[in-house]
N, C-alpha and C positions, 0 to 999 in steps of 0.2 A: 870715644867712638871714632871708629876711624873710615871715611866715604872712599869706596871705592869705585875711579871715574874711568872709564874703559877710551882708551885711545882713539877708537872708530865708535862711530854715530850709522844709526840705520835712518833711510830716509821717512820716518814718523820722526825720529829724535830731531834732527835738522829741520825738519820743516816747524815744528814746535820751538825750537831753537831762533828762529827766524822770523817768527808770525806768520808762514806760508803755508798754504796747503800740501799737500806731497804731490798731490799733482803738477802744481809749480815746481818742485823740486826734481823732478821726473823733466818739465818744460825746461828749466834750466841748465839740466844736465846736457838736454839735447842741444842746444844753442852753444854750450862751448862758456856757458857764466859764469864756472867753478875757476877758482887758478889751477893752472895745471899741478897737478900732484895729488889735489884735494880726495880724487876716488878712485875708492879700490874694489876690486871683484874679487868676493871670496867664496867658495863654492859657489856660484851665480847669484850669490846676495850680492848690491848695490850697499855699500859700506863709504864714509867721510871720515877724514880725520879730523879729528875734535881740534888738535893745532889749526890747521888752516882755515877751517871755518871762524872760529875764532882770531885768527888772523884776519881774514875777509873782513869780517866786521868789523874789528879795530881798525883798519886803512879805511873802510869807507866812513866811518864815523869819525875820523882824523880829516878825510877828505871835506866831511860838512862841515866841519868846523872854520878849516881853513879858506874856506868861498863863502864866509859869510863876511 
């Protein structure tokens, strides 16, 4: 069987991804908390790419590690 995992995340996928509501992720976007490159506009859908979220997490789950 083989999983097909789509490049871009919609902001229910990422906040689920996250443990966050979408309205945090909506908060977040506004504030400038994504790294840059992380979102795309596609016909006026709010789309993430699945790398860099996944990126994100990994540096800041590196970052706990490292200050403990």
């Amino acid at each position: 069987m083989q999983v097909n995992i789509s490049p871009l995340m919609d902001v229910n996928e990422v906040a689920a991804y996250l443990h966050l509501s979408p309205a945090t992720i909506y908060s977040k976007r506004t504030r400038r908390e994504f790294p840059e490159g992380t979102i795309v506009k596609l016909s006026g859908k709010l789309l993430f790419k699945r790398e860099k979220i996944e990126q994100m997490v990994e540096d800041a789950t590196e970052l706990s590690f490292n200050h403990s």
